[in-house]
C-alpha positions as CSV (number, residue, x, y, z in Angstrom):
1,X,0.0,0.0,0.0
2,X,1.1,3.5,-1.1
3,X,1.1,6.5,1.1
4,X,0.5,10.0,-0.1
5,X,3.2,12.4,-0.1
6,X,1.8,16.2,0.6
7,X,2.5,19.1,-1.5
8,X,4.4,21.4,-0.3
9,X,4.0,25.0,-1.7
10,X,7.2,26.8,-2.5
11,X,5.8,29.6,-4.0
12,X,3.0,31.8,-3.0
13,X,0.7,32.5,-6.0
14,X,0.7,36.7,-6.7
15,X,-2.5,38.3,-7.9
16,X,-2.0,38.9,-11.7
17,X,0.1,36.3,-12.1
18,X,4.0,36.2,-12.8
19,X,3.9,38.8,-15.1
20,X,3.0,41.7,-12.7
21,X,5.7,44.0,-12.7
22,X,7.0,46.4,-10.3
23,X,7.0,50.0,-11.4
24,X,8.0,53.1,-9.6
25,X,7.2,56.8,-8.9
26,X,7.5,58.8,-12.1
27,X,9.0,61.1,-9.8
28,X,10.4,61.4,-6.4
29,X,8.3,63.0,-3.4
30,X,9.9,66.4,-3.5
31,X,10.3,66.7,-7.5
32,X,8.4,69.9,-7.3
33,X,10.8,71.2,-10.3
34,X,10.0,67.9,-12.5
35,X,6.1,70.2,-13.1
36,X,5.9,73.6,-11.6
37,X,2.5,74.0,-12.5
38,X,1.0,71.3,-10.3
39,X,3.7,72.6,-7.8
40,X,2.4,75.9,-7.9
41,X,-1.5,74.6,-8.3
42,X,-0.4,72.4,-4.7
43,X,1.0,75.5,-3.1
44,X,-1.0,78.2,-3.7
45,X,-4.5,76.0,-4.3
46,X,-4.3,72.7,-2.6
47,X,-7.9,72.5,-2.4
48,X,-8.1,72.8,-6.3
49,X,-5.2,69.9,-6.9
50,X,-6.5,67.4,-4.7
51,X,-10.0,68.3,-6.4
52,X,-8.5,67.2,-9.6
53,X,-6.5,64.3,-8.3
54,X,-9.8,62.8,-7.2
55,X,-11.5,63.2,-10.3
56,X,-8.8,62.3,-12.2
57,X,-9.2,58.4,-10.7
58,X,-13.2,58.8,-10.3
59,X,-13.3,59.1,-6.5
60,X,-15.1,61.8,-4.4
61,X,-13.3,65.8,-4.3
62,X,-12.7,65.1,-0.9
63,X,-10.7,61.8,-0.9
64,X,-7.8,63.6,-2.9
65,X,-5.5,64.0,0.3
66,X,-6.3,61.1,2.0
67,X,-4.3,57.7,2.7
68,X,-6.8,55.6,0.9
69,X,-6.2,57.7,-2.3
70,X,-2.3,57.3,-2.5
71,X,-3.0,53.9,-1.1
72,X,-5.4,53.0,-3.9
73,X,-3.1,54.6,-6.6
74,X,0.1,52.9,-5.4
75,X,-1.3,49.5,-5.7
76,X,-3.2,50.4,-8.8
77,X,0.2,50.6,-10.5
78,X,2.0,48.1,-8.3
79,X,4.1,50.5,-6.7
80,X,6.1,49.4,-3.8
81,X,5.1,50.9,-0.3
82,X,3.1,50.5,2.5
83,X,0.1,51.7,3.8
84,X,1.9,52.7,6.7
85,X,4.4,54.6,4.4
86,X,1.5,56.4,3.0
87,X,0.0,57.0,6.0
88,X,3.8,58.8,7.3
89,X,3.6,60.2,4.0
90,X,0.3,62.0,3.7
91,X,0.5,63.2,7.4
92,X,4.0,65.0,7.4
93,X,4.0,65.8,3.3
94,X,0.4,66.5,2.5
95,X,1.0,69.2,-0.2
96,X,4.1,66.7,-1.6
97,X,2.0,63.6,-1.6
98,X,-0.5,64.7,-4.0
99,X,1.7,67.0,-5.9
100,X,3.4,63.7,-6.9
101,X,0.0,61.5,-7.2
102,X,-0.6,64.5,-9.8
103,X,2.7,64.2,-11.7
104,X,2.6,60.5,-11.9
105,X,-0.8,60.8,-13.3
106,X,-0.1,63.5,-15.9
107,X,3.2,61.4,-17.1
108,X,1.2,58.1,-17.2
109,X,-1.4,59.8,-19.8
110,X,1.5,61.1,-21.6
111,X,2.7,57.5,-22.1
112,X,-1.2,56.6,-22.6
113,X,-0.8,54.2,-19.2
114,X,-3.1,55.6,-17.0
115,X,-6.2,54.2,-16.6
């Protein structure tokens, strides 16, 4: 008589496959020079930028600043973090945070990736 011999898993299986990718910040947290006019739009009208971050991924005006938002962005484009580093993020950086949520999105429709 034979016995059976468990399977062990090795590997976890990701969501998406092998073929999910890790991508990256088009730009860094304090690029403000990389697109002064969302710099400028995040200084001297925050309200107005985070407005138009939020519409720009179909979510209410007032999630644009919020740790849900860079959350759901960052995993959207498999972007390495935490939500405990967007938390830290969001908190001390506000105005930097979604000045860079901003400049990803406007390079992503340049390269027609942003969805």
């Amino acid at each position: 008589m034979r016995m059976a011999v468990p399977t062990v898993v090795t590997i976890q299986p990701q969501y998406g496959g092998s073929s999910v990718q890790r991508c990256a910040w088009q730009t860094g947290l304090m690029d403000c020079c990389a697109d002064c006019g969302v710099c400028c739009c995040g200084l001297f009208c925050f309200p107005c930028l985070a407005c138009q971050v939020a519409g720009d991924m179909n979510e209410c005006c007032l999630c644009g600043t919020s740790v849900a938002m860079r959350t759901l962005y960052r995993t959207r484009y498999n972007i390495p973090g935490s939500i405990c580093s967007d938390f830290c993020i969001t908190l001390w950086c506000t105005t930097c945070s979604v000045c860079q949520i901003k400049r990803d999105i406007n390079r992503r429709r340049e390269l027609g990736i942003f969805w």
